[in-house]
DSSP file (Angstrom, degrees, kcal/mol; ACC not computed):
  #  RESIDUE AA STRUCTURE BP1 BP2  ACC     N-H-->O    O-->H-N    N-H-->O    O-->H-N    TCO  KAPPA ALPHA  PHI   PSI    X-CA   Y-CA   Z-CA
    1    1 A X              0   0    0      0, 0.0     2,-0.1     0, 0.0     5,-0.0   0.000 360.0 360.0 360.0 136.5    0.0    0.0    0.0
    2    2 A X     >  -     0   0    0      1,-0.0     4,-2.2     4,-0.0     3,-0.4  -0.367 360.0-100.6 -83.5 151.8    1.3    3.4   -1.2
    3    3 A X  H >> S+     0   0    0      2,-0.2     3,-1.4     1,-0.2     4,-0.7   0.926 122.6  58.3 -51.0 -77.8    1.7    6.5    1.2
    4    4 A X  H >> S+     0   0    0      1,-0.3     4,-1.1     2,-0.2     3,-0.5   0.648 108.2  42.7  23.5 -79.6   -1.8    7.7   -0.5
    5    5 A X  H 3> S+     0   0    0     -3,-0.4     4,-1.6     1,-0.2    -1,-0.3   0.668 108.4  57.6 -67.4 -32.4   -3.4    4.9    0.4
    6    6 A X  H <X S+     0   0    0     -4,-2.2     4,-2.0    -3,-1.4    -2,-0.2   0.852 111.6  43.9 -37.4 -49.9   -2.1    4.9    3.7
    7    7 A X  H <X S+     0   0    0     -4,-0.7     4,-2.8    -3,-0.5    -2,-0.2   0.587 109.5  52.7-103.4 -41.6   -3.4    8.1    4.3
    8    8 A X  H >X S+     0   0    0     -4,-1.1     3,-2.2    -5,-0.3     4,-1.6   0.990 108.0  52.4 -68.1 -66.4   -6.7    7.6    2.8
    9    9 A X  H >X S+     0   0    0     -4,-1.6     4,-1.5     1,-0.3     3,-1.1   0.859 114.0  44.5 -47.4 -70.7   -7.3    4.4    5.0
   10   10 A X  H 3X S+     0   0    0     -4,-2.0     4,-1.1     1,-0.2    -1,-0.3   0.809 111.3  53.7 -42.3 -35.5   -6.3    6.6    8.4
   11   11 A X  H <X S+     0   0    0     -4,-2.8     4,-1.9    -3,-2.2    -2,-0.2   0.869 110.9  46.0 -70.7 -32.3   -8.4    9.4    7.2
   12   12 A X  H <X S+     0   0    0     -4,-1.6     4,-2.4    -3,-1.1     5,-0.2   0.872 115.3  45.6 -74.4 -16.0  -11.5    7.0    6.9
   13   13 A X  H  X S+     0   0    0     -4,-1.5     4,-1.2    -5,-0.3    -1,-0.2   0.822 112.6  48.0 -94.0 -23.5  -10.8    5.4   10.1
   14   14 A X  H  X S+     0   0    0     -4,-1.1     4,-1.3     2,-0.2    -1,-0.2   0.761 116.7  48.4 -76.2 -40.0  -10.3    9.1   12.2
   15   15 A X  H >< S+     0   0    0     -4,-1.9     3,-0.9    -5,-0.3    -2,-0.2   0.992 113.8  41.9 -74.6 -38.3  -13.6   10.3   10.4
   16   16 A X  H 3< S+     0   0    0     -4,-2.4     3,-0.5     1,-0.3    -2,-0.2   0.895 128.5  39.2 -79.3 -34.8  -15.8    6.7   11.5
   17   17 A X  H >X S+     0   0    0     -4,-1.2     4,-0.6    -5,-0.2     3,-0.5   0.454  86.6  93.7-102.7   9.2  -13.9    7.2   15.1
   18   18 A X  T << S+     0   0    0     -4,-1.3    -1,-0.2    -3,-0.9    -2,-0.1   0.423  76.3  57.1-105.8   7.0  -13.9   10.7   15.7
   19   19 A X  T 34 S+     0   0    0     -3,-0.5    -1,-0.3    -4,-0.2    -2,-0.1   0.572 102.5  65.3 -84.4 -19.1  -17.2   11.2   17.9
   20   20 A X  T <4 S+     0   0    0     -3,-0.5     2,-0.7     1,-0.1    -2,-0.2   0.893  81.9  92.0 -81.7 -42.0  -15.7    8.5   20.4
   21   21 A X     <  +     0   0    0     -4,-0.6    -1,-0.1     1,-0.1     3,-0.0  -0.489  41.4 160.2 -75.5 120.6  -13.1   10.3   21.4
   22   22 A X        +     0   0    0     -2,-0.7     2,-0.5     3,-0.0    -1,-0.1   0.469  49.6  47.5-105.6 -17.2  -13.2   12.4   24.1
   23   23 A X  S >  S-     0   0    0      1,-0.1     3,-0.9     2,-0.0     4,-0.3  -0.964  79.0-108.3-131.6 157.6  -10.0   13.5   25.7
   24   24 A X  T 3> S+     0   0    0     -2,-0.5     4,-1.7     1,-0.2     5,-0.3   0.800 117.6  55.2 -40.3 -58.8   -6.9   14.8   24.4
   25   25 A X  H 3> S+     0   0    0      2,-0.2     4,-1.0     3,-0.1    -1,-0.2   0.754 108.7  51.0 -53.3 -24.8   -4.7   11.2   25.1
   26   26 A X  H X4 S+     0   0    0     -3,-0.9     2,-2.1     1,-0.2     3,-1.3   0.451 114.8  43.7 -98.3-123.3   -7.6    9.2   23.0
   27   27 A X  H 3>>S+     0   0    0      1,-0.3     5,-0.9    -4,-0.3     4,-0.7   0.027 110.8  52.3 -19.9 -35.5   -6.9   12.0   20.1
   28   28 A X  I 3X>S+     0   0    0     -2,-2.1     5,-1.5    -4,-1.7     4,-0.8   0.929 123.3  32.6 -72.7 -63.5   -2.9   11.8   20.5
   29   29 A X  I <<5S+     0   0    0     -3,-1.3    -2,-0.2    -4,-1.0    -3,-0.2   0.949 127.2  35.3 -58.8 -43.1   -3.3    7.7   20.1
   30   30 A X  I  45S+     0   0    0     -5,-0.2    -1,-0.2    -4,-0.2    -2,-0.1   0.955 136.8  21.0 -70.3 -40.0   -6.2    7.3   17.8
   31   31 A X  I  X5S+     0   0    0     -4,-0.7     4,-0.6     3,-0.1    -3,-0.2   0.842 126.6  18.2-100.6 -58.7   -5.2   10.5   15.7
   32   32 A X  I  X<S+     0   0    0     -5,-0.9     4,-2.0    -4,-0.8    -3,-0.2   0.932 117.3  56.1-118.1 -53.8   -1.4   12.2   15.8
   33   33 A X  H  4<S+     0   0    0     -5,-1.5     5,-0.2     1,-0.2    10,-0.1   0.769 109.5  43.3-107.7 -27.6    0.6    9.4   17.1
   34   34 A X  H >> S+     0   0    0     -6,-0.5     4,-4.1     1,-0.2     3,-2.6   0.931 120.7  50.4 -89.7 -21.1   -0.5    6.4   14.0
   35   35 A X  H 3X S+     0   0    0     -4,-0.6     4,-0.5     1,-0.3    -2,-0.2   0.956 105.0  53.7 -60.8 -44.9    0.0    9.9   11.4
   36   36 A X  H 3<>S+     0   0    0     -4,-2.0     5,-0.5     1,-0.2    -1,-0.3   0.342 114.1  42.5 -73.9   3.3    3.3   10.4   12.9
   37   37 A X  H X45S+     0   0    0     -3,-2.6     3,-3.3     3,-0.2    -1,-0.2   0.624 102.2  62.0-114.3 -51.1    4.0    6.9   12.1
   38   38 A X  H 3<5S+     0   0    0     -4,-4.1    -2,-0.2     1,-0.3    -3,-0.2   0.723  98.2  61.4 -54.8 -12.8    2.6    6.9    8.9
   39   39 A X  T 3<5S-     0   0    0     -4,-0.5    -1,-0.3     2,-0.2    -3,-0.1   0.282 127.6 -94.3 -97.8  39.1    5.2    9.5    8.1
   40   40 A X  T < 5S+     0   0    0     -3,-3.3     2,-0.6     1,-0.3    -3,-0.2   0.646  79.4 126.2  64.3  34.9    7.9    7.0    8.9
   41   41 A X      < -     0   0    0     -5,-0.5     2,-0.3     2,-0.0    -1,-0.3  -0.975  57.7-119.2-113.7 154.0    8.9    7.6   12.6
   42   42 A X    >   -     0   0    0     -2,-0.6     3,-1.8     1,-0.0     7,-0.5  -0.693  21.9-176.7  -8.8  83.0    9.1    5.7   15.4
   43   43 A X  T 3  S+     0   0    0      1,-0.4     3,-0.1    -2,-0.3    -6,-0.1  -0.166  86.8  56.9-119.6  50.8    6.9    6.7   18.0
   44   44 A X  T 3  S+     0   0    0      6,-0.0     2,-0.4     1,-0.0    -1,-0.4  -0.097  88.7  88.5-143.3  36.2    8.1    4.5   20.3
   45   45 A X    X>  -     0   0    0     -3,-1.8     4,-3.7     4,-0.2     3,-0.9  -0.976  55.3-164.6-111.2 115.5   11.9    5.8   20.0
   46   46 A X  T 34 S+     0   0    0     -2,-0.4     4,-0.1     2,-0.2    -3,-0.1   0.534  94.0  61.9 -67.7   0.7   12.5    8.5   22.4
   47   47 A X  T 34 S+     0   0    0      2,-0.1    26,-0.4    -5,-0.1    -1,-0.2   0.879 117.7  22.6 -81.6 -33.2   15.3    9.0   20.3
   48   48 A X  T <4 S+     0   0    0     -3,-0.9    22,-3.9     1,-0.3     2,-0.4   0.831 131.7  27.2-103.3 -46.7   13.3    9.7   17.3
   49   49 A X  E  < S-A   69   0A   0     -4,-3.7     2,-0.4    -7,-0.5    -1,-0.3  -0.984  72.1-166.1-126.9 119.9    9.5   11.0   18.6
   50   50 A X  E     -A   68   0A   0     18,-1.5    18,-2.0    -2,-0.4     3,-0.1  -0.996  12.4-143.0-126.6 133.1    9.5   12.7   22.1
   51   51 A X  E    S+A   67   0A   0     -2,-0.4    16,-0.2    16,-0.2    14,-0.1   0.184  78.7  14.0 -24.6 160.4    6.5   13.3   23.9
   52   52 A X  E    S-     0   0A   0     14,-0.6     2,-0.4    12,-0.2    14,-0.2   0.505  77.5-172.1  46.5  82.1    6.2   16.9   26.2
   53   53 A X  E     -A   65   0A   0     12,-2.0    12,-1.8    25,-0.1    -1,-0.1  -0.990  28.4-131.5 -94.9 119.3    9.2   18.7   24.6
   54   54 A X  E     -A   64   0A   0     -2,-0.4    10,-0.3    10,-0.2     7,-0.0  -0.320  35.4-179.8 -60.7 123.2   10.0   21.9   26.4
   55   55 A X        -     0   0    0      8,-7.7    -1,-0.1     2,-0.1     9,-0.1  -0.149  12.6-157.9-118.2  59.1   10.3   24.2   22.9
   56   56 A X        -     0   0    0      7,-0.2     2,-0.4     1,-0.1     5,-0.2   0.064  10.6-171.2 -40.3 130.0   11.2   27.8   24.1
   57   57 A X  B >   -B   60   0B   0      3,-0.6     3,-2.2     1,-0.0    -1,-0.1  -0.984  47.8 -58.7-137.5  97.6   10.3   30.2   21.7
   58   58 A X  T 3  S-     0   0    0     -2,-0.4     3,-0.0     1,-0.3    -2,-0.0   0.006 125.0 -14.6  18.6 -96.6   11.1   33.9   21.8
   59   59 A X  T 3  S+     0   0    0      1,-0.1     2,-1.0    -3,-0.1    -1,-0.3   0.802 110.4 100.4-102.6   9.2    9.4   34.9   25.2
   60   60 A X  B X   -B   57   0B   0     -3,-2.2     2,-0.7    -5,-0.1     3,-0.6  -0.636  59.8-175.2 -98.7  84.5    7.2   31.7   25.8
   61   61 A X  T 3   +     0   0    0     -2,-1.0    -2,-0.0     1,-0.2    -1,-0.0  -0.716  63.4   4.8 -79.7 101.6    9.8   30.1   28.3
   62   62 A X  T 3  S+     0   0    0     -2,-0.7     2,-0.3     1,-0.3    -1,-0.2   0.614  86.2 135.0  97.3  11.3    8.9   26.5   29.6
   63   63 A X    <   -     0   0    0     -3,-0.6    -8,-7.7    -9,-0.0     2,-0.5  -0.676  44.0-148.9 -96.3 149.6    5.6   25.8   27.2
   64   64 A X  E     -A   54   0A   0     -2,-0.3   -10,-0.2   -10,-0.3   -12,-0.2  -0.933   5.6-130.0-121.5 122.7    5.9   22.2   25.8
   65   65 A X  E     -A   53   0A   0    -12,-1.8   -12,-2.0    -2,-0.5     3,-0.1  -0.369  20.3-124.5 -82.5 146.9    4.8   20.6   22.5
   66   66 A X  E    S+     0   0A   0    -14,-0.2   -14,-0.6     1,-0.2     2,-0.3   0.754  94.0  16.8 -62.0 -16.3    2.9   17.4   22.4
   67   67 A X  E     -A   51   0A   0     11,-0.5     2,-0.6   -16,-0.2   -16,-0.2  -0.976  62.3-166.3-157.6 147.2    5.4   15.8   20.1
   68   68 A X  E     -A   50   0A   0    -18,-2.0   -18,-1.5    -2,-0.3     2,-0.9  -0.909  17.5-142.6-121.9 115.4    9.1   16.6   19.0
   69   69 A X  E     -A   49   0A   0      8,-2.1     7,-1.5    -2,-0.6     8,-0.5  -0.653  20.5-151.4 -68.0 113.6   10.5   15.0   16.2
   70   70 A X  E     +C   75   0C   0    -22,-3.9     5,-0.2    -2,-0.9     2,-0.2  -0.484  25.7 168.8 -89.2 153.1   14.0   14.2   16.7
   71   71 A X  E >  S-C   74   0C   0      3,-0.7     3,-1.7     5,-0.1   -23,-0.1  -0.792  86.7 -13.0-136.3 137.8   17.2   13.7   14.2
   72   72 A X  T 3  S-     0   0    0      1,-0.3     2,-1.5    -2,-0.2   -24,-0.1   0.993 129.1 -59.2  53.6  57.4   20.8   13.5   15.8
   73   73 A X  T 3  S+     0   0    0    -26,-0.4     2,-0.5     1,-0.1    -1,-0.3   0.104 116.8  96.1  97.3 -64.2   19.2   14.7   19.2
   74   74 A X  E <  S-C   71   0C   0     -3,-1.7    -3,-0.7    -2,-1.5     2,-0.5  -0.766  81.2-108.5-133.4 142.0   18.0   17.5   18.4
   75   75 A X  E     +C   70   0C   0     -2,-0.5    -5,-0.3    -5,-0.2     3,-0.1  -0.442  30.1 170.9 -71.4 111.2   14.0   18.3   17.3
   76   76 A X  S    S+     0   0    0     -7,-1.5     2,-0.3    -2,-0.5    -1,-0.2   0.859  83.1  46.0 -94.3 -58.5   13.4   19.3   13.1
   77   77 A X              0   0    0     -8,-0.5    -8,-2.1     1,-0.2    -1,-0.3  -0.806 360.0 360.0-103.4 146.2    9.8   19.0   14.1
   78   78 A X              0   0    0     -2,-0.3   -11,-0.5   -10,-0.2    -1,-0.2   0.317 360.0 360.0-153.9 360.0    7.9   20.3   17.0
C-alpha cells in the first residue's frame, strides 16, 4: 500500500472514530501518534519522537509541545 493509500485508510478510520473520542490522550493515540507513524517515525523511539518537549520560543519560556521529532538529538519538528 502506497503512502496515498495509507493516508486515505487513516483518514477513513479518524472520520468513522472521531465522535468517540473524548479526551486529548484518545486523540494523541487514535489521531497524531499512527500519522506520525505513517510518516515514517518511530513513536516508540524517544530517540526519534519525544513526547512533552520543552520548545522555548522567543518569550514563551517553559511551554511544551505534544510531540518533538528528533534527528541527531535534536528536534526538526515540533
Amino acid at each position: 500500500m502506497d503512502f496515498i493509500d495509507q493516508l486515505r485508510v487513516l483518514s477513513s478510520r479518524v472520520a468513522a472514530n472521531k465522535d468517540n473520542i473524548q479526551t486529548e490522550e484518545a486523540t494523541k493515540n487514535a489521531m497524531i501518534m499512527p500519522m506520525i507513524q505513517l510518516l515514517g517515525y518511530n513513536v516508540f523511539d524517544p530517540l526519534e519522537v519525544t513526547p512533552e518537549l520543552v520548545a522555548d520560543v522567543g518569550t514563551k519560556k517553559g511551554e511544551k509541545v505534544d510531540y518533538a521529532i528528533l534527528k541527531d538529538g535534536k528536534p526538526i519538528i515540533r
